[in-house]
C-alpha positions in Angstrom: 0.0 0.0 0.0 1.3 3.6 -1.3 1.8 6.1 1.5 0.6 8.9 -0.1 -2.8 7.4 -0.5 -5.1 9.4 2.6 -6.8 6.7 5.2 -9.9 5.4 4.2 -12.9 5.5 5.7 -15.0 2.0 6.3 -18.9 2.5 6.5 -20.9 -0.8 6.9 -24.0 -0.6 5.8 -25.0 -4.6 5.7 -28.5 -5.5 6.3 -29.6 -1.6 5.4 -32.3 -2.0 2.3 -32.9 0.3 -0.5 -32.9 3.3 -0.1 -30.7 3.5 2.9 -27.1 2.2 1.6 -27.8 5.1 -1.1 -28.8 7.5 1.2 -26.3 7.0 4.3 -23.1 6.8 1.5 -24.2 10.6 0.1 -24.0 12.0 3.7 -21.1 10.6 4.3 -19.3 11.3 1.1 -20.3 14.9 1.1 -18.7 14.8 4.3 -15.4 13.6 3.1 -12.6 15.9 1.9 -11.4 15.9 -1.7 -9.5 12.9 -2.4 -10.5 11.3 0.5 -11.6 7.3 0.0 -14.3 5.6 1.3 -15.3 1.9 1.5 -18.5 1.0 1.6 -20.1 -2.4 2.7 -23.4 -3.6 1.5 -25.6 -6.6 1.0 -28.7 -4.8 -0.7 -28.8 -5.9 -4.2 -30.1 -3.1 -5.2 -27.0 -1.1 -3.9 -25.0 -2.0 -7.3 -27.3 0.3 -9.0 -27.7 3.4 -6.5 -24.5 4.0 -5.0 -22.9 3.6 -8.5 -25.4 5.7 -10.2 -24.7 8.0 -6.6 -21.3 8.1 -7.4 -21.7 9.2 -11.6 -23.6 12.1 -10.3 -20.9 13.2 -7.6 -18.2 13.0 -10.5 -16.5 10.7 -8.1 -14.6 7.2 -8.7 -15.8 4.2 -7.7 -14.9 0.5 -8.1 -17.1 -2.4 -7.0 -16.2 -5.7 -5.6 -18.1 -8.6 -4.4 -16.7 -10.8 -0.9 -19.1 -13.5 -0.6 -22.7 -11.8 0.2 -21.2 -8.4 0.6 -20.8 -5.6 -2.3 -18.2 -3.5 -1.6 -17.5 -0.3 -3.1 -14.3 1.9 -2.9 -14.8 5.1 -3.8 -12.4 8.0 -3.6 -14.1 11.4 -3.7 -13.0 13.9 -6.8 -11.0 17.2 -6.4 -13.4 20.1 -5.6 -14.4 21.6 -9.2 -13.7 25.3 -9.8 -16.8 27.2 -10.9 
């Protein structure tokens, strides 16, 4: 592991249904400084959809694995944008 990468924040949303996993990962995120990561833990199906889809309208990057029952997604949040 790199040691310029910033920590990364775990947020474990397993057993949370749709819309929560969605939901709970914005807050968060919006929380999160830019270039700050985040991993995500779900086991809502539907959470391959939303917190991708989440993600595309954040301008953010995210990559999705599966362990077993559990979707994980790491996501590392995008420079702020200059308006």
């Amino acid at each position: 592991m790199s040691r310029d990468l910033p920590p990364m924040t775990v947020l474990d949303l397993a057993g949370l249904k749709c819309p929560l996993p969605a939901l709970k990962t914005r807050k968060v995120l919006a929380a999160l400084p830019a270039g700050a990561r985040l991993e995500v833990r779900c086991t809502d199906p539907m959470s391959v959809i939303d917190i991708p889809h989440l993600v595309r309208e954040t301008g953010d990057a995210v990559e999705v694995k599966q362990e077993g029952e559990v979707i994980v997604f790491l996501i590392e949040k995008a420079a702020q944008r200059c308006g």
